[in-house]
N, CA and C of each residue as an Amber inpcrd file, in Angstrom:
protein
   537
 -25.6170000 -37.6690000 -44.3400000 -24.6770000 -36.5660000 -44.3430000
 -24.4370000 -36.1030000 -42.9040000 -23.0260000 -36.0840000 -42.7150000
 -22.6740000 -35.6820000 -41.1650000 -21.7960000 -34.6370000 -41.2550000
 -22.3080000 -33.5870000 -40.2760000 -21.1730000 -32.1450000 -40.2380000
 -21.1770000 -31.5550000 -39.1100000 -19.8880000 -31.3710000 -38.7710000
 -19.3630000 -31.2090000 -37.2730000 -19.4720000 -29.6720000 -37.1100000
 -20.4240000 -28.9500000 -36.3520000 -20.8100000 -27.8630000 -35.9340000
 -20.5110000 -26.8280000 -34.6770000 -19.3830000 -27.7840000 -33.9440000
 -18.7260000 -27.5860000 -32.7920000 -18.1690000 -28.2450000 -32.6690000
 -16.5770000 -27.6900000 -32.9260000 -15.4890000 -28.6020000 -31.9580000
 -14.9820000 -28.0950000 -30.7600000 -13.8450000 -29.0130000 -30.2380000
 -12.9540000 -28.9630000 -28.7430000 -14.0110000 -27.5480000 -28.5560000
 -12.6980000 -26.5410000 -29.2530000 -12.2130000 -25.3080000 -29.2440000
 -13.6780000 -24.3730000 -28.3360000 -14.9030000 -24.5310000 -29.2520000
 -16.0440000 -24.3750000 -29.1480000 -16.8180000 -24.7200000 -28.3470000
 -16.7700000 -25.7720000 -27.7770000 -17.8010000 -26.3260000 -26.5850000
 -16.8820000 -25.5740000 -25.7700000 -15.4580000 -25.9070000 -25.4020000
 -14.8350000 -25.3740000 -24.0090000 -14.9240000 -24.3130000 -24.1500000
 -15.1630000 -23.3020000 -25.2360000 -15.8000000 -21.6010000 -25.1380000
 -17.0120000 -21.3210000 -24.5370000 -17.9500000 -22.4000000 -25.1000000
 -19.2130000 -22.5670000 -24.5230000 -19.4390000 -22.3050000 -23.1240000
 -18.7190000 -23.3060000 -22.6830000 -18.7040000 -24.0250000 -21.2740000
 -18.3510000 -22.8200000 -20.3000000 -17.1760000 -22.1400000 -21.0090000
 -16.3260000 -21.0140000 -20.1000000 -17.7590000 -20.1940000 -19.6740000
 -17.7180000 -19.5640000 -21.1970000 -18.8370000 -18.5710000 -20.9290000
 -19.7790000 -18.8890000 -20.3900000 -20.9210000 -20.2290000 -19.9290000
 -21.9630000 -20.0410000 -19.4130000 -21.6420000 -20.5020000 -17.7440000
 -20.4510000 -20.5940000 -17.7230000 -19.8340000 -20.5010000 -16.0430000
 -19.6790000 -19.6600000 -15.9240000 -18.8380000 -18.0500000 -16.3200000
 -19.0420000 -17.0230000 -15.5920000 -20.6780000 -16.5380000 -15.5530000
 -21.6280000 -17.3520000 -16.4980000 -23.0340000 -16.6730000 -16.6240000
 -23.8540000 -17.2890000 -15.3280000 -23.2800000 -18.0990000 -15.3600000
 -23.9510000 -18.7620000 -14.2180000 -23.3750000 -17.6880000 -12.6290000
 -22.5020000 -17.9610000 -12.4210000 -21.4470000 -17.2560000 -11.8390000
 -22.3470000 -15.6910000 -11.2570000 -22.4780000 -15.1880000 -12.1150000
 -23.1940000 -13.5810000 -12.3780000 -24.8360000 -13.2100000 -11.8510000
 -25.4080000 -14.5970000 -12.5990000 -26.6120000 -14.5170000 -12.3700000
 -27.0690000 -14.8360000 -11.0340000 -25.9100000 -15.7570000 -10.4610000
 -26.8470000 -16.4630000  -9.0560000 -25.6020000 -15.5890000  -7.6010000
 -24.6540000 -14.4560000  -8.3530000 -24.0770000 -13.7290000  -7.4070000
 -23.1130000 -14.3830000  -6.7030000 -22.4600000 -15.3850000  -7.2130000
 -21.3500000 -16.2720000  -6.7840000 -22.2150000 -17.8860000  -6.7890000
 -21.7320000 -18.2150000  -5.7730000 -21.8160000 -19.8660000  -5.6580000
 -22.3950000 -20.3170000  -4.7020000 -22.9370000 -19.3690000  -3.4930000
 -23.3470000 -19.9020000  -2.5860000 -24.9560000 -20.2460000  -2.6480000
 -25.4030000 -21.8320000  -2.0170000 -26.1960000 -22.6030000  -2.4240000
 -26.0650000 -22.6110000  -3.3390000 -26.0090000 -23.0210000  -4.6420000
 -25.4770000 -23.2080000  -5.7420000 -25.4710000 -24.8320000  -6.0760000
 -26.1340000 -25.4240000  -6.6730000 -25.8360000 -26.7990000  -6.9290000
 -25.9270000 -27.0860000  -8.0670000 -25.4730000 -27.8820000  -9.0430000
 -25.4000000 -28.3310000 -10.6000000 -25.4450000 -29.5070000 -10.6050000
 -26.5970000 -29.8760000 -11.0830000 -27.2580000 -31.5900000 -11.6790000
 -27.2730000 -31.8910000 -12.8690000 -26.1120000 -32.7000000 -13.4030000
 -26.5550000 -33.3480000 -14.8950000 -27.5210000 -34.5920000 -15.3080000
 -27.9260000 -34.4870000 -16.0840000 -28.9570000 -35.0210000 -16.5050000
 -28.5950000 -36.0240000 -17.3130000 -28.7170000 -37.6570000 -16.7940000
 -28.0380000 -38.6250000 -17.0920000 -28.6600000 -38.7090000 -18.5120000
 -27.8010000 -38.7810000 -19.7160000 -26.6710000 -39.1610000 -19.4860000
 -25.7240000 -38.4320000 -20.8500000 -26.4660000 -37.4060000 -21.2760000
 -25.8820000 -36.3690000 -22.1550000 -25.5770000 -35.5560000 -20.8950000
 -25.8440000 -35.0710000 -19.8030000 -25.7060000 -33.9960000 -19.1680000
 -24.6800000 -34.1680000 -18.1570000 -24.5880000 -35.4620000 -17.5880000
 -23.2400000 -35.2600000 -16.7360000 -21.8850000 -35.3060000 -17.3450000
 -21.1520000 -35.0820000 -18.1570000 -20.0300000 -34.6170000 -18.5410000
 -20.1170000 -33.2430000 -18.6250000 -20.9700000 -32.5580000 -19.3690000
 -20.9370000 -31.2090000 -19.1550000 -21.3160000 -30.0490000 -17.6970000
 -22.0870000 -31.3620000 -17.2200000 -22.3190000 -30.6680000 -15.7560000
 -20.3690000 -30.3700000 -15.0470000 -20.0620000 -31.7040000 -15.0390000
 -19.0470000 -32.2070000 -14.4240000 -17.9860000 -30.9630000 -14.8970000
 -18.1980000 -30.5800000 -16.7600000 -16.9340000 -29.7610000 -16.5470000
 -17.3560000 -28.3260000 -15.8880000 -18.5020000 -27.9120000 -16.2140000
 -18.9920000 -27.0710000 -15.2460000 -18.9420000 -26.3220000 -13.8930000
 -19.0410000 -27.7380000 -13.3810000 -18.7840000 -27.7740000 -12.0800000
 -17.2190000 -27.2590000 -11.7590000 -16.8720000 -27.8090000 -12.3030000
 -14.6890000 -27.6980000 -12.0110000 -14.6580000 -26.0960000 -12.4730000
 -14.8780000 -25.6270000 -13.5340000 -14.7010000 -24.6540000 -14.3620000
 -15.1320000 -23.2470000 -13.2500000 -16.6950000 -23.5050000 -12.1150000
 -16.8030000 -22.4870000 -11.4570000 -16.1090000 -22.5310000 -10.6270000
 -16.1070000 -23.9530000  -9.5300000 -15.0010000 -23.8760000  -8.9090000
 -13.4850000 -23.0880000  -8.9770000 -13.2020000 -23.3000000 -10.1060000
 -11.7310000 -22.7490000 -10.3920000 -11.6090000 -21.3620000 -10.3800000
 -13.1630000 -20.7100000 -10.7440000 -13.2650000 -19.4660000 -10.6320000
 -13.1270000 -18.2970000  -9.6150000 -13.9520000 -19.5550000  -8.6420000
 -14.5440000 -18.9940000  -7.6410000 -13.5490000 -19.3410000  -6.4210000
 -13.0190000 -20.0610000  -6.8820000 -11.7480000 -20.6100000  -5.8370000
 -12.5710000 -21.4310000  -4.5800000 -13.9260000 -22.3470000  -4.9740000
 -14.5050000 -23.0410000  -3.5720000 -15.5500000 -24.1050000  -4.6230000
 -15.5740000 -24.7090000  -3.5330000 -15.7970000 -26.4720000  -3.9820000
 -17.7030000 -25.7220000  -4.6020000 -18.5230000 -26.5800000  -5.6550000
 -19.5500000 -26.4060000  -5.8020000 -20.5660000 -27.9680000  -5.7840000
 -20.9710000 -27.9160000  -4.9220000 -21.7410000 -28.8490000  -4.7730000
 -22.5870000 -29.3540000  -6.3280000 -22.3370000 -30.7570000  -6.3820000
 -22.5880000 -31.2220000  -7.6870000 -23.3270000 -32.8940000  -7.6010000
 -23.8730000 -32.9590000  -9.0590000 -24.9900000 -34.4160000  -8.5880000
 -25.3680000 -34.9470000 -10.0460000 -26.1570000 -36.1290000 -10.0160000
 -26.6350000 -36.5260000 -11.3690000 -27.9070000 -37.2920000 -10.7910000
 -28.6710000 -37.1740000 -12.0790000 -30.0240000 -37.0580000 -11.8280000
 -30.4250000 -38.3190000 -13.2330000 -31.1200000 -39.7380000 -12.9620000
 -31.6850000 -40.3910000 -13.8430000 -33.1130000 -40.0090000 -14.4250000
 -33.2990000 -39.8080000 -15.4140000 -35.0850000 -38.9160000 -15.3440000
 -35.6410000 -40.2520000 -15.8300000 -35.4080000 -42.0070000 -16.3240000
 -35.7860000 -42.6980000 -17.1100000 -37.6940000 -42.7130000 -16.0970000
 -37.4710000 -42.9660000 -15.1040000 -38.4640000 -43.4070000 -14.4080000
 -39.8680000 -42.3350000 -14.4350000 -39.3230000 -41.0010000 -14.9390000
 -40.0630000 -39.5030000 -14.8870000 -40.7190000 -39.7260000 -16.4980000
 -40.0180000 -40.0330000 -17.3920000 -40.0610000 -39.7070000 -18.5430000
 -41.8940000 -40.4450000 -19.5070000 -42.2460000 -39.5050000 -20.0120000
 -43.6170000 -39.3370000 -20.4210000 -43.6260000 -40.4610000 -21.5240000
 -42.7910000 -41.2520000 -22.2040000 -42.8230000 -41.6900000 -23.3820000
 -42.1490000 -43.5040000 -22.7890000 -41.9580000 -43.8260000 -20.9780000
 -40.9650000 -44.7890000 -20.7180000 -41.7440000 -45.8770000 -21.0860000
 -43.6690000 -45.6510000 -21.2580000 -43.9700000 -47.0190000 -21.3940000
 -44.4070000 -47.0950000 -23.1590000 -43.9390000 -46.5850000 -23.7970000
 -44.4140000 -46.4570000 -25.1480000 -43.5450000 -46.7530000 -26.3820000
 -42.2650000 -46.5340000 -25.8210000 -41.4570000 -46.9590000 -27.0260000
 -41.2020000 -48.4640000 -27.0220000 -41.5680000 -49.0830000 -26.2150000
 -41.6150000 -50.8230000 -26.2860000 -40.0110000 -51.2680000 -25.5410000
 -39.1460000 -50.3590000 -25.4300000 -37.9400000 -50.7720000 -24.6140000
 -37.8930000 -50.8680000 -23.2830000 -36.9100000 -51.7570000 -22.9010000
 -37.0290000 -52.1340000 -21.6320000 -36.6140000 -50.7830000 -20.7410000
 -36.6580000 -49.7920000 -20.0850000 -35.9420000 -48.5080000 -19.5040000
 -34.8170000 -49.3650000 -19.0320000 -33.9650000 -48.7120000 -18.8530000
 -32.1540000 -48.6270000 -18.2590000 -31.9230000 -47.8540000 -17.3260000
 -32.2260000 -48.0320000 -16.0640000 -32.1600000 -46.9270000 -15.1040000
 -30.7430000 -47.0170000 -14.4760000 -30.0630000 -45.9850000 -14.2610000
 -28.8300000 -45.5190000 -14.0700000 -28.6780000 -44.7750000 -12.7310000
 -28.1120000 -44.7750000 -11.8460000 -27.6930000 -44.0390000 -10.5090000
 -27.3610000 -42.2940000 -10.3730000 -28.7030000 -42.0340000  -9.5040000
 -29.2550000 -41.1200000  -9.4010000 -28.1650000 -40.4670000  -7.9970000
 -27.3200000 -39.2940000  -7.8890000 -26.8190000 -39.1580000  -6.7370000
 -27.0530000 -38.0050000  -6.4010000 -27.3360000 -37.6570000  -5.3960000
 -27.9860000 -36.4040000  -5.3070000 -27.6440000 -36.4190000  -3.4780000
 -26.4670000 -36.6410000  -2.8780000 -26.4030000 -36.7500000  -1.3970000
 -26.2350000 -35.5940000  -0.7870000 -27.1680000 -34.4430000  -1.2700000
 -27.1750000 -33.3910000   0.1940000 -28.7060000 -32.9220000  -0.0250000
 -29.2090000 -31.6670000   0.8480000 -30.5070000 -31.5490000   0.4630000
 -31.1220000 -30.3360000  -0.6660000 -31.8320000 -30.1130000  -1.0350000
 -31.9760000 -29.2010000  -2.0220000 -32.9220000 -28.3440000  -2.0670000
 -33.1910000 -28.7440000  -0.3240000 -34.3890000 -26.9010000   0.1140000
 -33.7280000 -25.7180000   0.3870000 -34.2750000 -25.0880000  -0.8060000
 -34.0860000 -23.6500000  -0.8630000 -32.5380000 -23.2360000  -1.1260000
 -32.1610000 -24.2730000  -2.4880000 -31.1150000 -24.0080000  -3.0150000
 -31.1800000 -23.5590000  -4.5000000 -29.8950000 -23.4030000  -5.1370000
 -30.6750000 -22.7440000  -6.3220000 -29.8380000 -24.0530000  -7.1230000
 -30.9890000 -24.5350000  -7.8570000 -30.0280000 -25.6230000  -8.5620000
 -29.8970000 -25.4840000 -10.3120000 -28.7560000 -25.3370000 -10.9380000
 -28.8700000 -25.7260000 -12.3060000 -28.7480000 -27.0640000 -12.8660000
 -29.6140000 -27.1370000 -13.9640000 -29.7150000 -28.5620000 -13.9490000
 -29.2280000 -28.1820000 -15.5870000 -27.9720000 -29.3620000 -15.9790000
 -27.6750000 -29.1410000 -17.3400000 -27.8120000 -30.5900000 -18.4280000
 -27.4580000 -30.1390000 -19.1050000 -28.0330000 -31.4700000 -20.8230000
 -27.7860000 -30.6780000 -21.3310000 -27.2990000 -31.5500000 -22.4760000
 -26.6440000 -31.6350000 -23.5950000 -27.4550000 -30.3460000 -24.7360000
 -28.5380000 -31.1530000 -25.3670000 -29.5490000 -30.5640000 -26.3140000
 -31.0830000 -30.5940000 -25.7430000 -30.9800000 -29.5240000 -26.0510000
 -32.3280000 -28.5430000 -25.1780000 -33.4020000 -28.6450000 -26.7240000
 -34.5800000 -29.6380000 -26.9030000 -35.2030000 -29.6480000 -27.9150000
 -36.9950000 -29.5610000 -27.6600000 -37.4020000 -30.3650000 -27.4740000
 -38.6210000 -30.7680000 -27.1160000 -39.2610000 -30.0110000 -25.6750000
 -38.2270000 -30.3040000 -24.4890000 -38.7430000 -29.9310000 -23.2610000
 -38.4650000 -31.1400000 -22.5720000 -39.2600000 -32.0540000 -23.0300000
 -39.8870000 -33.1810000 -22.1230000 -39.2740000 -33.8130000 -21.4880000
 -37.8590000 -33.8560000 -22.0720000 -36.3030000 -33.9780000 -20.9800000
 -36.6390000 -32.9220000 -19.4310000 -36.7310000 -31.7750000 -19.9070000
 -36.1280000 -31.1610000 -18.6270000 -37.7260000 -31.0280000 -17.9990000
 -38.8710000 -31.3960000 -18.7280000 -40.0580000 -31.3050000 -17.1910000
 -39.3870000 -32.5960000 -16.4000000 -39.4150000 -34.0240000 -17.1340000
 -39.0700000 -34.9490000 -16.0340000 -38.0370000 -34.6200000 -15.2070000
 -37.0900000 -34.2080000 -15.4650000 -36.0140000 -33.4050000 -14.4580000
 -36.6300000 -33.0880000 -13.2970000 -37.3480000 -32.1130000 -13.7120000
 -37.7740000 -31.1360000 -12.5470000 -39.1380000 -31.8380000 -11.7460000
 -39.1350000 -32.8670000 -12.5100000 -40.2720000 -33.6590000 -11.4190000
 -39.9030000 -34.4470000 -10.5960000 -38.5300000 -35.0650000 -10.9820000
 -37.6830000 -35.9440000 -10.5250000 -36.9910000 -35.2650000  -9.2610000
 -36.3220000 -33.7660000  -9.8800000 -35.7800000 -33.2780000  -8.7250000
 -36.8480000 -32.8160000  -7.7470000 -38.0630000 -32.6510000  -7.5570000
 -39.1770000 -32.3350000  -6.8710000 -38.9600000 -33.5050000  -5.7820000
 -38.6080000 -34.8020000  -5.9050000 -39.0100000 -35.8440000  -5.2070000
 -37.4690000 -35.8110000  -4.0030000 -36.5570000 -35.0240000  -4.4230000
 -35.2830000 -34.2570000  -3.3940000 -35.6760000 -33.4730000  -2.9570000
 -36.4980000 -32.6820000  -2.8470000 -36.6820000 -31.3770000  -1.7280000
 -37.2710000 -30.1590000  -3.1500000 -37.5050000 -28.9780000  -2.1440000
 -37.6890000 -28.0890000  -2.4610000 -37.0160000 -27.0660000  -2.6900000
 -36.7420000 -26.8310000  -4.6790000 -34.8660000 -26.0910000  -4.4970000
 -35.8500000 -24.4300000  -4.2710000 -35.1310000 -23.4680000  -3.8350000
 -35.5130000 -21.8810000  -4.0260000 -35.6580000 -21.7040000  -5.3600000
 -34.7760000 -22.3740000  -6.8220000 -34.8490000 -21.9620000  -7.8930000
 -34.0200000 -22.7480000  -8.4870000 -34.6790000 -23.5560000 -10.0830000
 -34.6620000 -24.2160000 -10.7400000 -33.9010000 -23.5610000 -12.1180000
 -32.4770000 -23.5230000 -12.3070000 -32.1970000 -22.6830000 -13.8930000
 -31.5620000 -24.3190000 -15.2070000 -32.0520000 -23.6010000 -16.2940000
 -31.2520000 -24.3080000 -16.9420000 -29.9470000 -24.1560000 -17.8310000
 -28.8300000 -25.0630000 -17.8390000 -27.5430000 -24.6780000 -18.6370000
 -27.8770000 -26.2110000 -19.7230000 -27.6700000 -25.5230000 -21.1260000
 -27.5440000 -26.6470000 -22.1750000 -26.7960000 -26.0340000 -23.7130000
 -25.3540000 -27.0810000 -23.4950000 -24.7560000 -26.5320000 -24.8600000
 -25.3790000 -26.0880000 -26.0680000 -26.4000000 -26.5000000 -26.4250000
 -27.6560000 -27.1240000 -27.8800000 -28.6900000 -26.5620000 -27.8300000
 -29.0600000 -25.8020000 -27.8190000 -30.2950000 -25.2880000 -28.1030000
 -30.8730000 -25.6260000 -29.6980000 -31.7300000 -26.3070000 -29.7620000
 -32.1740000 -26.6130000 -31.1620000 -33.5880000 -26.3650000 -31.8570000
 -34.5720000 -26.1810000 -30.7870000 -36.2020000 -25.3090000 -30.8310000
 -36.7020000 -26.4890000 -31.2580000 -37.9740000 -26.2230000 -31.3450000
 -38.7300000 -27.4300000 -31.7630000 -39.2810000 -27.9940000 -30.2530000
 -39.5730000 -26.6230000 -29.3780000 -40.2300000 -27.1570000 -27.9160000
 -42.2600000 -27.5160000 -28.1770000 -42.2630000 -28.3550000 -27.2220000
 -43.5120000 -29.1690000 -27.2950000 -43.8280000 -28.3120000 -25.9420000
 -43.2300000 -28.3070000 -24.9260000 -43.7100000 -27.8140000 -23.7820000
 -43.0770000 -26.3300000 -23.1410000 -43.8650000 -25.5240000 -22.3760000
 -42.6780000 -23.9810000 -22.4080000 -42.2990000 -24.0000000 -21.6730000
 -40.6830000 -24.6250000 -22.0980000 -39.4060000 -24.0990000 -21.1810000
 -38.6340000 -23.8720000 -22.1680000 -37.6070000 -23.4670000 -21.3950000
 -36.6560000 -22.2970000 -22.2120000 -35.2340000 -22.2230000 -21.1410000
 -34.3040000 -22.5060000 -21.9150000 -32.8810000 -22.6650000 -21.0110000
 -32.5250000 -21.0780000 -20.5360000 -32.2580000 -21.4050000 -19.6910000
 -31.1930000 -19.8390000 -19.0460000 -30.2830000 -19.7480000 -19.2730000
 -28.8800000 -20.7510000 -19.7830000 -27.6610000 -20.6860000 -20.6670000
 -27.7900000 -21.6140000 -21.2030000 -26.9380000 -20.7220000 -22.6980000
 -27.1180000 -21.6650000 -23.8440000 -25.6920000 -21.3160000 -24.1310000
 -25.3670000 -22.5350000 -24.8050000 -23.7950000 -22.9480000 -25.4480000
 -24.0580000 -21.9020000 -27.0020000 -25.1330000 -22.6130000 -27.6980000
 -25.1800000 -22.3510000 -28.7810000 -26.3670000 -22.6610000 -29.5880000
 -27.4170000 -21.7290000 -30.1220000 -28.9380000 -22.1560000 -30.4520000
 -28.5680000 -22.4550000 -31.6200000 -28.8340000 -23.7070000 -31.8200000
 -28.5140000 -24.6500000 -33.4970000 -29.8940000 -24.6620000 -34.1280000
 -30.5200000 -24.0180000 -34.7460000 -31.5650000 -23.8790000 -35.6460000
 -31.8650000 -25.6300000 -36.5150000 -33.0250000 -26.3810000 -36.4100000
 -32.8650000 -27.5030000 -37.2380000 -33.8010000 -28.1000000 -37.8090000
 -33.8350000 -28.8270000 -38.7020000 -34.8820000 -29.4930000 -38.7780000
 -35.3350000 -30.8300000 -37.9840000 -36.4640000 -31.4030000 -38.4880000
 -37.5970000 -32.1150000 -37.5320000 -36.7810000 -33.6660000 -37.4180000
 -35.9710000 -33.7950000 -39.2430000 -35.6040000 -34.9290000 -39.3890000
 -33.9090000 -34.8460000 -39.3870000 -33.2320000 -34.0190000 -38.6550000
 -32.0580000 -34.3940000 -38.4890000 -32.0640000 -34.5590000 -36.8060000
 -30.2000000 -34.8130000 -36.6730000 -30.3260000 -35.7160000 -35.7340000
 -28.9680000 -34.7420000 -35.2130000 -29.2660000 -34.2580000 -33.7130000
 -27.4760000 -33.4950000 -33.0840000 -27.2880000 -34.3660000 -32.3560000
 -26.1530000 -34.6670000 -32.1250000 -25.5290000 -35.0950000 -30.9330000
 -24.1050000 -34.7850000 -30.6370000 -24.3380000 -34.6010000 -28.8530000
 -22.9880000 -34.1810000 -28.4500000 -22.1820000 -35.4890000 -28.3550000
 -21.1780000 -35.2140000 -28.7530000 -20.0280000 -36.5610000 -28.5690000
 -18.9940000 -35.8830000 -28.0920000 -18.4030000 -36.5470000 -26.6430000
 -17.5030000 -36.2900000 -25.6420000 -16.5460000 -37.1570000 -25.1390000
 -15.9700000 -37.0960000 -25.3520000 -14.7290000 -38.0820000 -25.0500000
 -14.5360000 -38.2700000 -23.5400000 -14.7030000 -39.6900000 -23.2870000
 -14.1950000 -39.6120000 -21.6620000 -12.9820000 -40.0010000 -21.7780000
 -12.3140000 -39.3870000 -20.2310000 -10.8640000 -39.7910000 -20.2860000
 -10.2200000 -39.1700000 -20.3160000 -10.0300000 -38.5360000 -21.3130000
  -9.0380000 -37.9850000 -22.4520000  -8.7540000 -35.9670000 -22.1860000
  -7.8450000 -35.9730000 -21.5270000  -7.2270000 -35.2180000 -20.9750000
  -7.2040000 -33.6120000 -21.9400000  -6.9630000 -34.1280000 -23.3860000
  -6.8200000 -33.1240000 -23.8780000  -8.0810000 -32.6680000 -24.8380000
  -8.8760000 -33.7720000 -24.2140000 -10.3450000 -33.3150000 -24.8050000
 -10.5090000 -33.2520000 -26.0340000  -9.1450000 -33.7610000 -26.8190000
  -9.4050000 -34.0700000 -28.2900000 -10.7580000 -35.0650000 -28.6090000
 -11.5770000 -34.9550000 -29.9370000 -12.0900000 -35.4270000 -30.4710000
 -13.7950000 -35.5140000 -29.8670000 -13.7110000 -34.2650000 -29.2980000
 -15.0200000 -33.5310000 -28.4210000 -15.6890000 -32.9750000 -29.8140000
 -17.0030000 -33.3570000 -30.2050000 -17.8150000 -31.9490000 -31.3570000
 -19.3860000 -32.4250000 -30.7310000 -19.6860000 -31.2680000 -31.4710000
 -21.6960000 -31.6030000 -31.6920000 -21.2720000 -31.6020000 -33.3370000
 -22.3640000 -32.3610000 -33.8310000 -22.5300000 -32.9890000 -34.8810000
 -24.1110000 -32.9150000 -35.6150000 -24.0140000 -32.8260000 -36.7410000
 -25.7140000 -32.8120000 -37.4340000 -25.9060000 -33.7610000 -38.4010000
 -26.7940000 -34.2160000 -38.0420000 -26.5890000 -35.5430000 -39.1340000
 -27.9790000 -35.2000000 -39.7200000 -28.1920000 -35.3230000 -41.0880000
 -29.6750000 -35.6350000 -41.4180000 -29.5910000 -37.0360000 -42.1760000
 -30.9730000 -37.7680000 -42.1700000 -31.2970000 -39.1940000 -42.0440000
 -32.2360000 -39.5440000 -40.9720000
């Protein structure tokens, strides 16, 4: 059983709102950097990124971050890892960086993050932005913007699905599947 829990309309509400939150909390944009988290997180970083910009009327330094190599579980599931290009070309001492993804569940996504981004410098401050909030944390962290806390169970399954490309952002939802 599959049921669409966010569309277009909804994520780009999302998105708005946790850019002016972002916006508010860190007092504009300066040092300011936004890292998505390959590979649910850079589309939403990306619209992010544009969205403060546009706000703020000035460019925001932006990046993507591979965590496969960080990740607590890379030698256990028996798959080969897929490591993906990590860009991160300026420095990140004593900046304030948000780092965003998709669905915020477990944790164990965003410690490797932050261990990963440890090996770039030393930011002043580490926040998190994630459309999905879904609970069910193993380790304590806790996002600083949230799209939307989706309450769930152990055995269903969210995922954001995002259309690249596609201008009018048709056929953008989060989705719940149980199975």
């Amino acid at each position: 059983m599959k049921k669409v829990v966010m569309d277009v309309e909804g994520i780009e509400r999302s998105l708005s709102r946790i850019a002016y939150e972002i916006i508010e909390r860190n007092k504009g944009t300066d040092n300011l950097i936004i890292i998505g988290i390959r590979k649910g997180g850079v589309s939403l970083a990306e619209r992010l990124c544009k969205k403060i910009s546009d706000i703020e009327k000035t460019e925001v330094m932006f990046g993507t971050l591979d965590i496969t190599l960080y990740r607590d579980d890379v030698l256990t599931t028996g798959k080969r890892p897929e490591i993906e290009n990590t860009y991160i070309p300026f420095p990140l001492d004593q900046k304030r960086v948000v780092i965003v993804d998709d669905v915020l569940f477990t944790g164990r996504t965003i410690r490797a993050a932050m261990d990963a981004l440890m090996d770039f410098g030393r930011p002043k401050q580490i926040q998190l932005a994630v459309l999905i909030d879904r609970g069910h944390r193993e380790l304590p962290i806790r996002a600083d913007f949230i799209g939307e806390t989706l309450p769930s169970s152990l055995w269903e399954n969210i995922s954001v699905n995002l259309v690249a490309d596609n201008p009018d952002l048709s056929g953008d939802e989060v989705v719940i599947e149980v199975g």
